[in-house]
Structure formats: C-alpha cells, structure tokens
N, C-alpha and C positions, 0 to 999 in steps of 0.2 A: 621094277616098274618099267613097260616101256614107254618109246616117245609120244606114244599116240593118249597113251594114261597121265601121262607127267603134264602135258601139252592140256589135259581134260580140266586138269584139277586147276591149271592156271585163267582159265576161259582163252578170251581170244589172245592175251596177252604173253608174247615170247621170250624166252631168257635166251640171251647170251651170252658164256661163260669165256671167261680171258683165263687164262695160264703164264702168270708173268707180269710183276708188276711195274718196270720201269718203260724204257724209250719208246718199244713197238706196242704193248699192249697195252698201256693205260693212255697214248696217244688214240690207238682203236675203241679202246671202251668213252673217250672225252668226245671224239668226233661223231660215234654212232649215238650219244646221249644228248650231243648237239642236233643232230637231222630226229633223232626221235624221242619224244618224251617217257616218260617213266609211266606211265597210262596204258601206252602200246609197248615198249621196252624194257625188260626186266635187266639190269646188268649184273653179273657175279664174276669178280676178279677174285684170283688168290695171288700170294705171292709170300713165300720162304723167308723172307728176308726183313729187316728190321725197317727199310727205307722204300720208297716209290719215287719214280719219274726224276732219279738224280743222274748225273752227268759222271760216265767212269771214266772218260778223256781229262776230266779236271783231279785226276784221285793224283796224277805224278804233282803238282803243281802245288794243291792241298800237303802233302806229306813234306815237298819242298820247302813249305811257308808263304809260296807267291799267293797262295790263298788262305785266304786268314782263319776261316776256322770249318769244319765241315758243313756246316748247314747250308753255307752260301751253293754250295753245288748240286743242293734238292730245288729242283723246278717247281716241284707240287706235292704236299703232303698228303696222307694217309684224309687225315679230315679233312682237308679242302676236295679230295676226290669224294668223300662220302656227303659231302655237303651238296656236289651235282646228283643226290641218288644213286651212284653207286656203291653198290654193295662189297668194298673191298673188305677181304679178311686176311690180315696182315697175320705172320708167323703161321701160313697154312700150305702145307707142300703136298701138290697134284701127286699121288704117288702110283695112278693108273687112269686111263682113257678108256673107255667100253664104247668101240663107236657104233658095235651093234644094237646097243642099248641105247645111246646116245645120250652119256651119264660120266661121271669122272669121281674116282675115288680119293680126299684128300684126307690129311692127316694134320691135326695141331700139333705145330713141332713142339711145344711147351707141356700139353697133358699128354701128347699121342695118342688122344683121342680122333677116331677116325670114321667118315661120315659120307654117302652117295650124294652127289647134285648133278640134276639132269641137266639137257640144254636141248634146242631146237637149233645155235647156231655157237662155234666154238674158235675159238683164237690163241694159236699156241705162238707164246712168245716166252718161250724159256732161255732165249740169248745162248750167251757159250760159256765155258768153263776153262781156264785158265791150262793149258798143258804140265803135266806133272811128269818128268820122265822117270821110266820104271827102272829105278837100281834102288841098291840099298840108300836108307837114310834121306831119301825125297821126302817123308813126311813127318822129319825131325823137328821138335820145336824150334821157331829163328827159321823156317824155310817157308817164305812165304809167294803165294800168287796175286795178281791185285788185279784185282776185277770189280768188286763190287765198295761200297762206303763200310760194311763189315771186314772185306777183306783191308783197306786203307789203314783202320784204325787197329785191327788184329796187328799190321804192320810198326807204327807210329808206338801202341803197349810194348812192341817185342824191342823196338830202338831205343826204349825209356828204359828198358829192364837189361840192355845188352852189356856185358864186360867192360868193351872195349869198343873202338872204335872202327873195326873194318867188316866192309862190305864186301859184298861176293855176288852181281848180275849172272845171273846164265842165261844167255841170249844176247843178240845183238839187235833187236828188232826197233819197230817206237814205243814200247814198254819198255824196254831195255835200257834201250839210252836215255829215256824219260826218268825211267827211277834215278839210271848210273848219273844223272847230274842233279836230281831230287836228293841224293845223298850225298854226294858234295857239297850241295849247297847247307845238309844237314853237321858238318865238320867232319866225313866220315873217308876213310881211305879207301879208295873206290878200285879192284880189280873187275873187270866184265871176260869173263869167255864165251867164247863164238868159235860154233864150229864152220863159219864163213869164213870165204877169205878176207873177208870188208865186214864193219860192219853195214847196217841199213842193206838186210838181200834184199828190198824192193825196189833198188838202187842199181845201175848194173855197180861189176866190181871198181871201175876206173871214177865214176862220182862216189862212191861210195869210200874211196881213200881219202875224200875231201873229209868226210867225216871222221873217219880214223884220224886224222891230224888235228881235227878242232880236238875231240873227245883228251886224246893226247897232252894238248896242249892246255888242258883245264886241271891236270895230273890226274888222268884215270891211267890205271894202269890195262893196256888191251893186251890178250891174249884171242889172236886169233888162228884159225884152222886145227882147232881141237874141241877134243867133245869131254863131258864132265863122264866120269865113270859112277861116282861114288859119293855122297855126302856124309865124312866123317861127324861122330859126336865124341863128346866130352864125359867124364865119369857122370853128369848131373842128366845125360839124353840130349843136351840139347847142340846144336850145332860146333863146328868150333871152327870147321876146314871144309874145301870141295876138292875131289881128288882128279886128275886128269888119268890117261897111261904114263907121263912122264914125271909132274909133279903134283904138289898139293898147295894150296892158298889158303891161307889164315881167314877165316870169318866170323865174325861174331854173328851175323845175322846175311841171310841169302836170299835174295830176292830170283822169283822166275820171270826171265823175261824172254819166253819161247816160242811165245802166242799162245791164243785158245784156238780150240773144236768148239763144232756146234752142240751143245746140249740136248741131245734129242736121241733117249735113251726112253724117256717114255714114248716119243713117237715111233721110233723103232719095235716098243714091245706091241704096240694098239696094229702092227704091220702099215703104219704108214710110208708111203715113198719116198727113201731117203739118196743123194746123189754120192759120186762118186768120193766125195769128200765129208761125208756124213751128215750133210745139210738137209732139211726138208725140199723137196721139189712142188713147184707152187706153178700157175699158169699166170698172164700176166696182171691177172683181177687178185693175186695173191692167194688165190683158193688152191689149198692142196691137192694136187693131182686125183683124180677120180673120186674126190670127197665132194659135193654139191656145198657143203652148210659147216666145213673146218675149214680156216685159210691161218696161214703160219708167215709169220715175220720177224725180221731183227736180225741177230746174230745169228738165230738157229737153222736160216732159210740159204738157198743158194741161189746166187740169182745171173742175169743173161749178163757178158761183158759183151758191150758195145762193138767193141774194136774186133775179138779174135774169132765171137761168136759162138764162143763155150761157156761154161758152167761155171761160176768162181763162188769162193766161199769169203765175202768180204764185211768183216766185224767191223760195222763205223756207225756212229750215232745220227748222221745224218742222214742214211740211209733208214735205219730203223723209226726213225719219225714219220719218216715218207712212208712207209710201209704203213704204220699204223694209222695213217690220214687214209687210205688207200683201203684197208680193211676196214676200215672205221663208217667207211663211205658204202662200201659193199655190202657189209653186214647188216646196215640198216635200209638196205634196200634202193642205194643210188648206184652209180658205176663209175669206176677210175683204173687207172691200170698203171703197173709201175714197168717201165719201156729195158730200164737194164743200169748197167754201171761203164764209165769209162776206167775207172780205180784209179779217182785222183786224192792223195792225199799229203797232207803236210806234216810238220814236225819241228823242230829246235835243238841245240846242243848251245845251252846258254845266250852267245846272239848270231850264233850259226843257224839258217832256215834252210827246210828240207825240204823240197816238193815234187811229186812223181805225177803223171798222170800215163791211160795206154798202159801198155806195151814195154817191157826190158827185151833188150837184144833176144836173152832165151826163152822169152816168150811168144816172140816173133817167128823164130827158131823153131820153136817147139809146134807151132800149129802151119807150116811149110810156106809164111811168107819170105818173098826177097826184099831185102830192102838195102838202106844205105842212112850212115849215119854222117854226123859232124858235131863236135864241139865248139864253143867260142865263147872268148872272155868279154866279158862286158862291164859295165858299171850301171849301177842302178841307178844313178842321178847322170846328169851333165858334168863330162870329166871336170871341167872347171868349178861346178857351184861344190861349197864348202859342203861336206857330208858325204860325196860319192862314195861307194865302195866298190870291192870286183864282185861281179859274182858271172858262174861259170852255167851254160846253156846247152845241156846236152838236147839233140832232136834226130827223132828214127820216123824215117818215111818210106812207104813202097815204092820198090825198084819202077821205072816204068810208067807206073799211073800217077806216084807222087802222094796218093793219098797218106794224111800225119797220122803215125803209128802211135808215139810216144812221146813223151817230154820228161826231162829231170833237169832243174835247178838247184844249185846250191852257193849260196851267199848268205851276204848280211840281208841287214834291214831293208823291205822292201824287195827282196829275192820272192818268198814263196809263195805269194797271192799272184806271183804272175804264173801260176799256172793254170788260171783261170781261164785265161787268154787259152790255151792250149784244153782245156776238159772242153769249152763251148766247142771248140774246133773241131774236136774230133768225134762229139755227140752230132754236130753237124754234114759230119763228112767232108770237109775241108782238106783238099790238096794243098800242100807247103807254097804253091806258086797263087794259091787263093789265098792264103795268111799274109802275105806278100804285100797286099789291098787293103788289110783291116787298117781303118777308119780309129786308131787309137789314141787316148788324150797324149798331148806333149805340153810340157812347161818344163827348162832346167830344172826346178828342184825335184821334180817327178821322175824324169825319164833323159834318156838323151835324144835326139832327134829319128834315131832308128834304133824303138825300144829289141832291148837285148832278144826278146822272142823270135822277134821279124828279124832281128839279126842273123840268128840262128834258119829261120823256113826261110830268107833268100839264098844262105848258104846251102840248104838240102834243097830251096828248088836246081839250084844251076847242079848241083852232083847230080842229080833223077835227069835233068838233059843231057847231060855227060852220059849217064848209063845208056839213054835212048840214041845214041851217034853211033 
C-alpha cells in the first residue's frame, strides 16, 4: 500500500509512528498528543522491551540499593500512555523502515508474528546499545551490559545466582564507576580495568587521578592502561575470569562498562544519514537530513557541540527529553529547534562528585584551538563554617580572546552542580574575564566569598593577559 492509499483509508486523519519506547519517543509521541488530539492525530508507538519512559541513569543506583525497588525509576507506564490515546504496542520490534512506501515492518517479539503500519510522519528513537567487545566469551552468561530495566534486573538475577563474590568492570567510564561502586555497596570485590590512563577519559588524565584515589580508596581494585583480551568460562559456560595480555581476574559476574553506539542499524539499512560516529544526522528542527516527515532523537542522534563546533555522539537523558519536546512539537505541526550541547555532565564515586563541561585539553587539541589552563584548590563552604570540604577546579580558556573552553570539578558535597555556573557560560559565550562579573549567591554555609569557579576564570583570566603581553 502506498502513502497516498494508507492516508485514503484513514480520511483526513494522520498517523504518526514512534520507534522507541522510553526518553526521546514517548516524550515526542506525549507532546505531539498534547498540541493535537486524537480526531486529527493517529499515534502508533512500538517498542521491544518490557518498560516505557524509565530512567537508565537510575539503573547503577537501583542495582546498588540507593533505590529501593524498580518501579520507582518508570516515569510513565505502558497504560498511562495508552490512556492519552496512544497506541503503544509493547514487546513489538520495528525490524524494517520502507521510507519509499512510507510504512515500517514490526515483529511480536513473543509470537513472531509480523505485520506492515504505515505513517505520514515517523520518529526514530531507538537510543543505543551498550558496547560489547569482540573476543572470545563476551557473550558468556554473568557478562553483562546495562542499559535498559531488562538489562538491570538480567544483572541483579546473574548476582542472586553468582558463586562467589567477585566482580570484574571493563571500562572506566560513568557506567563503570557507577556499577564498580553499585557492587561494592552490593558486598562484592570489585576489580575495574581500563585501558585509560585514569579512570573517567572525559576527565582530562591529571582530575581524573582524583578519581582513581577515591575509587582506590573505597577498595576497588584499578587496573589501568590495559585492555581485556578474552572472557574466560567455567566447565558450566558461565564466566569465571577476564583475561588481559599479562594476567587474568577472578569473576564471578562482569559487568560492561565501555559505553554504548548509537542503535541505528535499521536506519542504516532504510539508507538513512548516519554521522561519523554512527549517529543519525538531524537539522536543528530534529528532522533527518533530506527526510521532510522522519526526525530521530535520543541516544541514536548526533547532535552540534557548542564549544568545538562538530558532531558529538552524546547518550544523556536530558538531552533526549529535549529532543522528544522538540519532535513532539514539529511533528504535530508547531516549530522548535534543539541549538546543540556543551557536554556537561556529572557523576559520584560514593561522596566523591564528578563534573565536566566544554572541552578536555584533547579535545581543544584536536579541533586547532590555543588555549591555556589552570587548576585551583578550593573549598566548597567558608574555610571556617563547620562542613567545608576541598574540592579541586580545573578551567581551559582561549589563548588570546579568553573565551571558556572547559571546566572539570572534582570534590565532595556541593562540588558538581557548580558546573552549572560554567555549562550557562559557555552556551553563552562567556570570556573567563566576563565570569569574573557573575552576580553569584554568597552565604558561608554556601560558598566562600569568591566561589571556587570565579576562583579558577580570574586565574585563567590574568594567564589569557599574560599570553596577550
């Protein structure tokens, strides 16, 4: 059938089909059922998976115990979204796009019964997929990814069923470290390898030792600047060891913590435009490149960095909400446009806070700015009122004009929300000698009289005058 027959049999009224049932698509399918009713609006969502509209940033914390049971981390159920009119069909996996036909091929993961729906306008939000690396024994039972509330609790059965008590991260990222102190705090002996120097690479390597000392000092054991070769099993298949080129680590259970790729294997086969990092390419109404009536968001999309002015591939929930307001809005015929990222994001290692925003050295590096950095200790409160802690303020600014590249913080309580202070800045265009001026709250138990940020941009402004002499 084509679009023009599909479109016939429905009269005036259009279908919009979503691919993807959590952060980006059912925000899109919620927002475009808000501007348009179900009169003028058809919505059909599918989505593979047992859950919708849940939070995979709360899956380390859940598995931890800091959250008490899984449900707390579902935003919005399966029926509360069919109760707005749409039409979600849960355990149902898009397993083709026909954009010439302008139709999609899905399959019931449960019967494998498989079935044509057309659309007039389409929404791919199929997020990403957890990295699996290719050697032997990657897909040994006890080697787990965690990405989704199936993948959490696939985890949480394998850690009920395990031998013994040791753990084995691969990766050092904030999956990494998120699980490596989720199993700590589960009774478990925690090894993490990393083929970084440091853990946290979106850290440069010098803040990022700050976390190799907390990590350390919680008894995980780090193994860093080595890569896993091999996932040993046991006579039963199931894990036992990770092997490096040098040695091998006891596991009873392996968690990946490597990062994901974008998911976008069917948009690949439909010949949609995918970036250099396997992302969908979107304009900034979120509409896929030369598609008028497909736009793609979430995890599976690549979108504009602020700062360097290229292409980044950046998995975060808050972004994908935004996207889906943004498509949600397009789709039913208003206009909104998503402007780009700075890549600020935060993290924890027990009451260690981790916060990046901009720019790391080699990434300034790598797209031919100059710049110039500084570090500086600080305390989060008023050295005197009772609670201070240290925490440490890296900031990278252009040579010359001054403009803030970067920020990374690392402290206790009250460290990683000031990075705030430094993501408004640099979405702003803010010179270190303009940071300088901000107008920020002070009270001892807050701050000290020249919060640790401004501390740091008056130190990178007078180095940018130094470089200008």
């Amino acid at each position: 059938m084509d679009m023009s027959a599909a479109r016939d049999a429905r009269g005036t009224k259009e279908r919009l089909v979503v691919i993807g049932g959590d952060a980006a698509g059912m925000s899109a399918a919620s927002q475009a059922r808000r501007l348009r009713g179900p009169d003028e609006l058809e919505i059909v969502a599918f989505e593979r998976g047992h859950f919708t509209s849940f939070s995979a940033c709360g899956i380390p914390y859940w598995v931890g115990g800091d959250v008490g049971e899984r449900d707390l981390l579902i935003a919005r159920t399966p029926e509360e979204h069919r109760a707005r009119d749409i039409d979600l069909r849960m355990r149902t996996e898009v397993t083709e796009i026909d954009v010439a036909a302008g139709r999609v091929r899905a399959r019931d993961v449960d019967s494998g019964t498989e079935s044509w729906t057309s659309y007039d306008k389409l929404v791919i939000a199929t997020g990403a997929r957890p990295v699996r690396p290719d050697m032997p024994g990657a897909d040994a039972p006890g080697v787990h990814g965690v990405q989704t509330l199936d993948d959490g609790q696939a985890l949480l059965d394998s850690l009920a069923r395990a031998r013994g008590r040791r753990a084995v991260v691969i990766g050092a990222g904030y999956i990494g470290v998120e699980m490596a102190e989720s199993l700590i705090k589960r009774g478990y002996e925690v090894t993490v390898v990393n083929r970084g120097r440091e853990p946290m690479s979106t850290l440069d390597p010098d803040m990022g030792r700050l976390v190799h000392r907390a990590m350390s000092g919680l008894g995980i054991t780090m193994v860093d600047d080595v890569e896993v070769t091999k996932v040993l099993t046991g006579d039963d298949g199931r894990v036992r060891a990770v092997a490096t080129a040098d040695a091998e680590y006891p596991a009873d259970v392996v968690v990946l913590g490597i990062g994901v790729r974008p998911e976008t294997a069917l948009a690949r086969a439909a010949g949609l435009p995918l970036g250099t990092r396997g992302g969908l390419l979107t304009d900034r109404a979120m509409r896929v490149r030369g598609h008028e009536n497909i736009w793609a968001g979430g995890d599976c999309v690549e979108v504009l960095d602020l700062v360097s002015g290229q292409l980044r591939h950046v998995p975060l929930g808050t972004h994908a909400n935004k996207h889906g307001q943004i498509i949600g809005t397009n789709a039913a015929g208003g206009y909104a446009t998503f402007p780009g990222v700075v890549g600020t994001a935060v993290s924890k290692v027990c009451d260690l806070e981790i916060a990046r925003t901009g720019l790391r050295e080699k990434d300034a590096r790598r797209v031919g700015l100059k710049f110039e950095t500084v570090t500086i200790e600080s305390t989060s409160r008023a050295g005197y009122y009772p609670g201070a802690s240290p925490m440490t303020v890296k900031m990278i600014a252009e040579r010359r004009t001054g403009r803030l590249l970067g920020v990374q913080i690392v402290g206790r309580e009250g460290a990683a929300k000031r990075v705030d202070i430094a993501a408004v800045a640099l979405t702003a265009g803010l010179t270190v000698e303009q940071m300088t001026a901000l107008d920020l709250g002070y009270a001892p138990p807050f701050s000290p009289v020249w919060d640790p940020v401004l501390v740091a941009a008056r130190k990178a402004a007078a180095k940018v005058r130094a470089s200008m002499a």
